[in-house]
Structures are given as C-alpha cells and as structure tokens.
C-alpha positions as CSV (number, residue, x, y, z in Angstrom):
1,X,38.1,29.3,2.6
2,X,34.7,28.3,1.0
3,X,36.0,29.0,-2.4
4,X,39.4,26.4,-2.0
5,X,38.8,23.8,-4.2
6,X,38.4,20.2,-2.4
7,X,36.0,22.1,0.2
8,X,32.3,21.9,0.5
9,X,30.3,25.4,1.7
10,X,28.2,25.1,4.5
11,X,25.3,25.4,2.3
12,X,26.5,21.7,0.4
13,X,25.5,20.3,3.9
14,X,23.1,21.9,4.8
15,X,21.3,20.6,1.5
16,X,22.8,16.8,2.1
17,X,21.0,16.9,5.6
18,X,18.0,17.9,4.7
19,X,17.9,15.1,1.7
20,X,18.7,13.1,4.5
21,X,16.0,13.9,6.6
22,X,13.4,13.6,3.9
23,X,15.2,10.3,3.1
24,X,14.1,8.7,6.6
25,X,11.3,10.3,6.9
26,X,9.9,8.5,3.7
27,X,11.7,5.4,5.1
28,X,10.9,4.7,8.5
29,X,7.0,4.6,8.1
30,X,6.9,2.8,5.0
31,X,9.4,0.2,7.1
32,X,7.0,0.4,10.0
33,X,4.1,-0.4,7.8
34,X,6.2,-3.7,6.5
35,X,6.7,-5.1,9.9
36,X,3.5,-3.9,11.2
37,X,1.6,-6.6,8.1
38,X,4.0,-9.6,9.5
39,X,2.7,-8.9,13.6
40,X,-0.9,-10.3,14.5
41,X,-3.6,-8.6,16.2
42,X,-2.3,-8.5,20.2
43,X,1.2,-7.4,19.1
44,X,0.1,-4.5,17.3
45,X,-2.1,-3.7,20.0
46,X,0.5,-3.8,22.8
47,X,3.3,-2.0,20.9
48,X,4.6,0.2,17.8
49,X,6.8,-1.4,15.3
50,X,9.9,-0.5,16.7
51,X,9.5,-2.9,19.9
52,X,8.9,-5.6,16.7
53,X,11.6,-8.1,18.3
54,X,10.9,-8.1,21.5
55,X,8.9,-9.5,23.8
56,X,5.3,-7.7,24.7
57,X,2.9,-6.7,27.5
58,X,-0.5,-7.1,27.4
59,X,-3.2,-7.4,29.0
60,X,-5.5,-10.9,28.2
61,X,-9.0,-11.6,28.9
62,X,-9.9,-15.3,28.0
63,X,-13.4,-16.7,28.9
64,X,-13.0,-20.7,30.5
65,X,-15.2,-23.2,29.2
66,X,-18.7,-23.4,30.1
67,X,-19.7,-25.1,33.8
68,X,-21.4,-28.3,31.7
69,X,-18.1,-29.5,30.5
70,X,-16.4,-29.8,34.1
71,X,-14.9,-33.2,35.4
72,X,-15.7,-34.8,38.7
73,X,-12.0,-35.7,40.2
74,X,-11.6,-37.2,43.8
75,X,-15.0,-35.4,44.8
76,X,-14.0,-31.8,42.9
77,X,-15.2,-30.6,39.9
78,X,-12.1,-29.4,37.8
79,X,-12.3,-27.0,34.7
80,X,-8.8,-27.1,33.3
81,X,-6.8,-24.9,29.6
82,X,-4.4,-22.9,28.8
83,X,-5.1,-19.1,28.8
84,X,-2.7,-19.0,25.9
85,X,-5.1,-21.5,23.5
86,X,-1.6,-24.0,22.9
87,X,0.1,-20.2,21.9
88,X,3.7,-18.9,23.6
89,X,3.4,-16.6,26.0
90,X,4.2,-16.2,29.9
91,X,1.7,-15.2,32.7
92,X,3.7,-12.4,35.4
93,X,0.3,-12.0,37.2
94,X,-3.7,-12.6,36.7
95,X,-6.8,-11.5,38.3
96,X,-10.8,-12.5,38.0
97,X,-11.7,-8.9,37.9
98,X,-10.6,-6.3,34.5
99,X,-10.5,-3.6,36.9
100,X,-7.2,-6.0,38.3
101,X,-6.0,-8.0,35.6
102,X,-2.7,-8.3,38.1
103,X,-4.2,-8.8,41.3
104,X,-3.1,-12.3,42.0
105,X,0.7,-14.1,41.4
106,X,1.3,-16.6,39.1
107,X,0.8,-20.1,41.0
108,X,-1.6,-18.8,44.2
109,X,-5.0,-19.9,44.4
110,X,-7.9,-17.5,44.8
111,X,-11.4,-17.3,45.5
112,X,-13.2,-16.9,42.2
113,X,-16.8,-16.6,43.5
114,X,-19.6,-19.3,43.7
115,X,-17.6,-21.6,46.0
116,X,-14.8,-21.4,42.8
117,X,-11.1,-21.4,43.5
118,X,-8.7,-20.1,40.2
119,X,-5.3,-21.1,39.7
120,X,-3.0,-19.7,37.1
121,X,0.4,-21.1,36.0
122,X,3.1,-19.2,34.2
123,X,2.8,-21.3,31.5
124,X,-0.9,-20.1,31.0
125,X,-2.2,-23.5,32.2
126,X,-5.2,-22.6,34.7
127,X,-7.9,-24.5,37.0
128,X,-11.0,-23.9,38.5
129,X,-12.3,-26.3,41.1
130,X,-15.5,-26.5,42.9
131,X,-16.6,-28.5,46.0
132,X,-20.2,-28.4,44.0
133,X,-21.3,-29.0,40.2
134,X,-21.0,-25.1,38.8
135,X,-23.7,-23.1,37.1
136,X,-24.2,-20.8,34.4
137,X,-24.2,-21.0,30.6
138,X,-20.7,-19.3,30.4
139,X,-17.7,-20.1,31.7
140,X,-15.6,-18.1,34.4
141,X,-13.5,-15.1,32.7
142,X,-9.8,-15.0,33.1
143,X,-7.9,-11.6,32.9
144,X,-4.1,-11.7,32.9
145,X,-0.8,-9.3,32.7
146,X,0.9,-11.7,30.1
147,X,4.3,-11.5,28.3
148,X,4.4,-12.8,24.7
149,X,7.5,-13.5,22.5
150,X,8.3,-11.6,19.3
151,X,6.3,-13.7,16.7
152,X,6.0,-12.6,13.2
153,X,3.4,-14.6,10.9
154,X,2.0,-14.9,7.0
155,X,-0.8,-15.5,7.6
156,X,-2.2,-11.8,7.5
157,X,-1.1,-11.9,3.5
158,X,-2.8,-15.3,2.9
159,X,-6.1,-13.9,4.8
160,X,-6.1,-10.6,3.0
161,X,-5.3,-12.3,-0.6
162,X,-7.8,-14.8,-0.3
163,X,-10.8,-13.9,2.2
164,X,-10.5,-10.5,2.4
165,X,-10.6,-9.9,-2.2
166,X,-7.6,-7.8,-2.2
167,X,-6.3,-10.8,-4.4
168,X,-9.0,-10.0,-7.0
169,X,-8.6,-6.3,-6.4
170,X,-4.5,-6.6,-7.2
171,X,-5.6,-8.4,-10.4
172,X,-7.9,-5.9,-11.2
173,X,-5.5,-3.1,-10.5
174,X,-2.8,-4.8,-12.9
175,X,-5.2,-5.3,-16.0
176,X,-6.1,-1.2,-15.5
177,X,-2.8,0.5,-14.6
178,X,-0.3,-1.6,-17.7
179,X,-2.8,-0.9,-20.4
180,X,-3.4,2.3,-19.3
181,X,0.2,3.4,-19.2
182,X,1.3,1.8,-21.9
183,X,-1.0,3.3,-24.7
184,X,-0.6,7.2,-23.7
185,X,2.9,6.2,-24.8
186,X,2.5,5.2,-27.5
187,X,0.0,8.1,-28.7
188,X,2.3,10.5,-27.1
189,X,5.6,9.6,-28.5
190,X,4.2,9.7,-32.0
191,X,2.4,13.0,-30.7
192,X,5.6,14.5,-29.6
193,X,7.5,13.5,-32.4
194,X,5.1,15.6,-34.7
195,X,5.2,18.3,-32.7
196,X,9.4,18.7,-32.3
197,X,10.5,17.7,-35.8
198,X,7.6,17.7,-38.3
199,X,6.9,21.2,-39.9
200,X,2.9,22.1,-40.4
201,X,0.7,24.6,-39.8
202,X,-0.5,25.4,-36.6
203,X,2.0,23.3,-35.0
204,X,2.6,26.1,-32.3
205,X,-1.1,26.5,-31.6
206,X,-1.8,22.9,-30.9
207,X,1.8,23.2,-28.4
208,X,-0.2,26.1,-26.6
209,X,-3.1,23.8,-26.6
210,X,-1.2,20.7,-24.9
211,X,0.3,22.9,-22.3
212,X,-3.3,25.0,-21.3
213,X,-4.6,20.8,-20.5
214,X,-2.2,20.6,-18.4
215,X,-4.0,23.0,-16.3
216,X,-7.5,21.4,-16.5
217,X,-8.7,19.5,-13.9
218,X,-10.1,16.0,-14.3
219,X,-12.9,16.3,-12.2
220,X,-14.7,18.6,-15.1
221,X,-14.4,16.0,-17.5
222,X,-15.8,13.0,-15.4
223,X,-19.4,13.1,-16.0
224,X,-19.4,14.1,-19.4
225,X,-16.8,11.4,-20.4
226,X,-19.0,8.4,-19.0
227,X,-22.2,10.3,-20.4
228,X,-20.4,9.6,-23.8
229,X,-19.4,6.3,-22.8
230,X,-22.8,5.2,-22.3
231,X,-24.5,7.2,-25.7
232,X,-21.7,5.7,-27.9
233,X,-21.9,1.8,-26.4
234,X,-19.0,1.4,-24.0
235,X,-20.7,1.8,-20.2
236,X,-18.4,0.8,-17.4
237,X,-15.7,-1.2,-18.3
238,X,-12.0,-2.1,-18.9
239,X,-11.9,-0.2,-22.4
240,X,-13.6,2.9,-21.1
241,X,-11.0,3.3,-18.0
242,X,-8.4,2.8,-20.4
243,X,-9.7,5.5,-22.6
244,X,-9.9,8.0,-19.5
245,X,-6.6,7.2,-18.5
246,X,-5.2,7.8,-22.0
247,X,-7.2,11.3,-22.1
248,X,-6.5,12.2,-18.4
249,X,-2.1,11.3,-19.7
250,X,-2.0,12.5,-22.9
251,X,-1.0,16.1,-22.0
252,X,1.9,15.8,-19.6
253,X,2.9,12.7,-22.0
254,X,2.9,15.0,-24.9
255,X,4.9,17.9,-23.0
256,X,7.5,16.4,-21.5
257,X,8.2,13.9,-24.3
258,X,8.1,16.7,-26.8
259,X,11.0,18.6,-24.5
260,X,13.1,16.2,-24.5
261,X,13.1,15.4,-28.2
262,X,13.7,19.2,-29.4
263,X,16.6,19.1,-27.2
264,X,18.2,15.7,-29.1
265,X,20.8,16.9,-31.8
266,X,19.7,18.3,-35.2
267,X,22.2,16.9,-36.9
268,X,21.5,12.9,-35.9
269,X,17.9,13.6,-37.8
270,X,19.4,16.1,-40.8
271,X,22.0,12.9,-41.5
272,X,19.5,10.4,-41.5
273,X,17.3,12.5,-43.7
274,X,19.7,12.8,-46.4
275,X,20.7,8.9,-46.2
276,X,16.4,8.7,-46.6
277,X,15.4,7.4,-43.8
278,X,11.4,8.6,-43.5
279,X,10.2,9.8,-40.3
280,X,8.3,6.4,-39.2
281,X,12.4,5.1,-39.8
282,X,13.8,8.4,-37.9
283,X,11.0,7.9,-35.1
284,X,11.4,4.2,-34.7
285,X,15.3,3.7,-34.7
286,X,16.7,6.9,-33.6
287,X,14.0,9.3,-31.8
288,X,12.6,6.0,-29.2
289,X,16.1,5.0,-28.0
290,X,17.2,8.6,-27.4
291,X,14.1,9.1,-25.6
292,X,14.2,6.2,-23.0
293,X,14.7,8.2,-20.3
294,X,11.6,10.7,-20.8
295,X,9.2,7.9,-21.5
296,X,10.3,6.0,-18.6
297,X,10.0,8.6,-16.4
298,X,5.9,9.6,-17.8
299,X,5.7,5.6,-17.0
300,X,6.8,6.0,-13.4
301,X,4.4,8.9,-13.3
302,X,1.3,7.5,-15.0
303,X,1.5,3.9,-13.7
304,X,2.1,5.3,-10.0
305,X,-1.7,7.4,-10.7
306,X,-3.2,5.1,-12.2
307,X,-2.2,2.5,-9.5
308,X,-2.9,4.8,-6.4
309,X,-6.4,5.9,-8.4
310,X,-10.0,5.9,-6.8
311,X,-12.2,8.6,-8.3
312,X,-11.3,7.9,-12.1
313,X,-11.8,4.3,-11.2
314,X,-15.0,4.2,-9.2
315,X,-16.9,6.2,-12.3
316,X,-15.6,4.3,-15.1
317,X,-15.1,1.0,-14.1
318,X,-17.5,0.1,-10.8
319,X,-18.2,-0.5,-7.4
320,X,-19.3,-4.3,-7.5
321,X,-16.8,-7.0,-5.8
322,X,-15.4,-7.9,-9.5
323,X,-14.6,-4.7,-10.6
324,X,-13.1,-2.9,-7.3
325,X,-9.6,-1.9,-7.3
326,X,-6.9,-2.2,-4.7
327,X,-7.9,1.4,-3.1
328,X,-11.6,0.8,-3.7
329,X,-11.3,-2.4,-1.6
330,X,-8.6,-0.7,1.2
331,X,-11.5,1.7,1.1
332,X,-14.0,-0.6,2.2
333,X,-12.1,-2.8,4.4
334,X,-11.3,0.2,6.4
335,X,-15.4,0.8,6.8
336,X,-15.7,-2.7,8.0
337,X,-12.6,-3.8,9.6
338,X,-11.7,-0.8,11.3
339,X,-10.3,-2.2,14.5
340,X,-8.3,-5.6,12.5
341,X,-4.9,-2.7,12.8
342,X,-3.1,-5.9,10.8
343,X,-5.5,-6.7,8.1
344,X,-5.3,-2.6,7.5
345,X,-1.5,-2.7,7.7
346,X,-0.7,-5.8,5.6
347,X,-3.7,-4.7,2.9
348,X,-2.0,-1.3,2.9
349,X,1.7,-2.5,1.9
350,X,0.4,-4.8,-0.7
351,X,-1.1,-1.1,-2.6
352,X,2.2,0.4,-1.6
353,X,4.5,-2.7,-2.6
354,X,3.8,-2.5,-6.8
355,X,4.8,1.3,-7.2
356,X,7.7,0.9,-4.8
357,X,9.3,-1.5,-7.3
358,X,8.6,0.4,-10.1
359,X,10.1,3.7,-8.7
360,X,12.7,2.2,-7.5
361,X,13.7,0.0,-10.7
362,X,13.3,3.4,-13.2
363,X,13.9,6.2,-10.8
364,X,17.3,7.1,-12.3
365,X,15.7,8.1,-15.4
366,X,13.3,10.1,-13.3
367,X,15.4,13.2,-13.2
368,X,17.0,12.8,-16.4
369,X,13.6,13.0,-18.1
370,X,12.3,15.6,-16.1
371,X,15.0,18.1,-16.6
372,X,15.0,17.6,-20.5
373,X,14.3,20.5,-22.6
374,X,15.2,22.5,-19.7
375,X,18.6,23.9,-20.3
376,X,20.6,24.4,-24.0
C-alpha cells in the first residue's frame, strides 16, 4: 500500500515531524527572547516568557522615607507612599520582616517596632505612625507578596541604544559586515568565472588549491595577517577587517560559485561566443543573472559570520568603545550587567534581529545555491 500513488510512506512523516520539531525548537526561544526584551526587570524575575500576559507574583522590598521627613498630624507623626512608586500593581499580603514578606493582610495595622505601627493598602498606599518623633537615618523597610499586571515597555531598546553603546556597536557592525560581504563577491564571481569557463594552464591545480582552504582554519592566519597589517601601513582598522574578511570568504565564495556556473548550459556561452560577445560581456549579462541564487546564498552565509563575529573582529579592528562591535559590546555588558536579565535579553535580539531578516528575505535561494553543481 506504500507504493499506491496519492499515499505518503511512513518514512514522508516521519521526516515532516522531525522538520517540525526542529522548526519550533528554533522558534520558541528566539520568540521568548523577543518578549522577554519588551518585560522590565521584576517581570522577568517573577516569571518565564510564557506567563508574558498575565498578571505576576512577586515578592517587593521597598525602603520608606527617612524618619526626618515625617509630619506631625493631630499629635502623630505620619510617614505616608505608595509601595508601588505611582506604578500598577496590587498588595495580597505584606510583612516588616523578609523572612515573612506575607505575614500581615492587606488593610491591618501592625507593630513595626520602635513604638511604629505599619499599614498597608491594596493599592500599595502605606503608613507609618508614631506617638513620638522617629529615629534613624533610614527609613522603615516594607516587604510585600504583590500582584502586578502584564506590562510590556520600550524603554529597554531606548536604554540599550543610547546608554548602554549598542547603538554605536550596531553602526559599527553595519560598516564591517556590508563591505565585507560585498567585495568577496565580487573577487569571487570573477574568480569563479575563470575557473568554470576560461581555459589556462593550471586551472585544475589552482581548483585543488581553493578546495584544500577550505580546510584551513582561521585561527593560523590571525597573527601573521595583523603582523602584515602593521609592517605594510594599515594597523587596526576598517580596511584591514575588510581585507580579512575577504581572505577568510574567498574560498567557500570561489567553490560554490564556481559549482554552480559549470553546471549552467554550454550552449547559452558557445552562442554568445559566436555572436562575439567577450567574456567581461558573457560574465556581466549572462553568467551574474544565472548565478543569483549561488551568490545570494554565499551573502546569507558571509554576512550572517561576519555579523555574529568576535575573534576576527577584536584582532583587526579593536577593543576601544568606538571600535566595539555588537558581540564585543554583548560581551561586555554581560561582565558588567550580569543580573539586568532585560538589558541582556533586549541587547541580545537586537544582534539576532539583522541576520534574521536577511535569512529570512534570501533563504529560498539558500538551497538552490547550495545544491548547485551537485547533480547532472
């Protein structure tokens, strides 16, 4: 029954699932991560993602205003706020101790020590009221089992684009990653042309060559790259982390763009040949449109490493607070703000947001250009 046609095998299904599977599995945390840069501090805090839109919670500690500042009223002095600080929110129980946060309901009064009686509202509105003037430097600590709304805010992305740097790091990120995808392009396509259509000597040795680079790792070339930076004039700049990027690309470029144009039709080139058309006419009008889908699909590939880059980056570009990329600045907010869970959430979209579009806007030439060359 597996063979009638109009059915699918088991395996078909088994295959569909499993690209399912991978499919959410990509999904859900990447969606977590969005939601997760729009909640503020308390709400990540209190909950995952998934409990996004509704209410939370959590426990509150919120230190009263200092003794000095009480008001004498009808022979008491009175300490009044809002636990809240004006935000939304509802109190289900407090407490003047954080080993009981819910000791007390909402609305009693209690002995807070010192002659001080507490009194907590729903609302978050509290007051302290003393028979005599209170003393300390500090005010009175308040900890309470609260209930917030779902709230989702901005204001993350306008901290981490403007005080944070990841603004200048974005910036910086854009003027490496286009230049450096763009011009192992261009090399390579005129590269690969050579290579698939032009007859020379040694052509097949420098095809070996290409493909044993592929194999290299970066890593060996680093220091000896930047040593000839510096000897021939260039240091750490824009231009040299272009030029490693375009060294770093060229190989892959060169190989897969070289695949796909053996496998375009003889006879397309042969005609145009014979009408005279030179190569630079062959290559420019016939070979670059025929060969969208492989060079889109090196794009999606170079511009997502360059992009996601730290090591190539930090060696040929810099560590000051100009020159830092998106991951080099992630990097460092994660030293310093290691407990702000929605600075590191929202920073951490904003690297992921770029390559998403790009994928998503060329990934139907992905395959295309990867499979080219691969069957006659």
């Amino acid at each position: 029954m597996d063979n009638i046609v109009g059915t699918k095998s088991r395996l078909v299904w088994a295959v569909n699932l499993c690209a399912l599977a991978l499919v959410l599995l990509w999904t859900f945390p990447t969606f977590g991560l969005l939601v997760s840069s729009f909640r503020d501090r308390d709400q990540i805090t209190a909950s995952g993602w998934w409990k996004a839109m509704f209410p939370a919670e959590a426990s509150l500690q919120y230190r009263a205003p200092a003794p000095d500042s009480a008001k004498l009223v009808d022979g008491l002095y009175v300490l009044e706020g809002n636990v809240f600080e004006g935000g939304a929110g509802k109190v289900s129980a407090f407490g003047t101790s954080i080993r009981e946060p819910g000791a007390h309901e909402v609305g009693s009064s209690v002995d807070a020590g010192d002659g001080a009686t507490l009194t907590v509202l729903e609302n978050g509105d509290f007051t302290i009221t003393s028979a005599s003037a209170m003393e300390g430097s500090r005010g009175m600590r308040i900890f309470a089992t609260t209930v917030t709304p779902a709230r989702f805010t901005v204001e993350n992305y306008d901290r981490v684009l403007g005080a944070e740097g990841l603004g200048r790091a974005f910036l910086n990120t854009l003027t490496v990653s286009i230049p450096a995808t763009v011009i192992p392009i261009l090399v390579a396509a005129f590269a690969a042309y050579a290579l698939a259509w032009m007859e020379f000597p040694g052509r097949a040795l420098i095809v070996a060559g290409v493909v044993g680079l592929l194999v290299v790792p970066l890593q060996l070339a680093l220091i000896p790259l930047l040593k000839l930076h510096n000897d021939i004039g260039i240091g750490k700049n824009y231009i040299g982390i272009w030029l490693a990027h375009t060294g770093f690309g060229l190989p892959l470029a060169i190989y897969l763009l070289r695949n796909y144009m053996v496998g375009l039709p003889r006879e397309i080139i042969e005609s145009a040949r014979v009408d005279g058309a030179t190569d630079f006419k062959i290559f420019l009008r016939i070979i670059l449109p025929l060969s969208f889908p492989a060079l889109a699909s090196f794009a999606i590939f170079q511009f997502l490493w360059t992009w996601n880059d730290l090591l190539v980056a930090l060696v040929f570009l810099g560590n000051s607070a100009d020159q830092l990329v998106m991951t080099g600045q992630l990097k460092n907010l994660m030293g310093s703000r290691g407990g702000d869970w929605e600075i590191l959430a929202t920073s951490a979209f904003i690297t992921i947001a770029v390559p998403l579009v790009v994928f998503f806007a060329m990934q139907k030439y992905l395959v295309r250009g990867l499979l080219a060359g691969s069957v006659k």
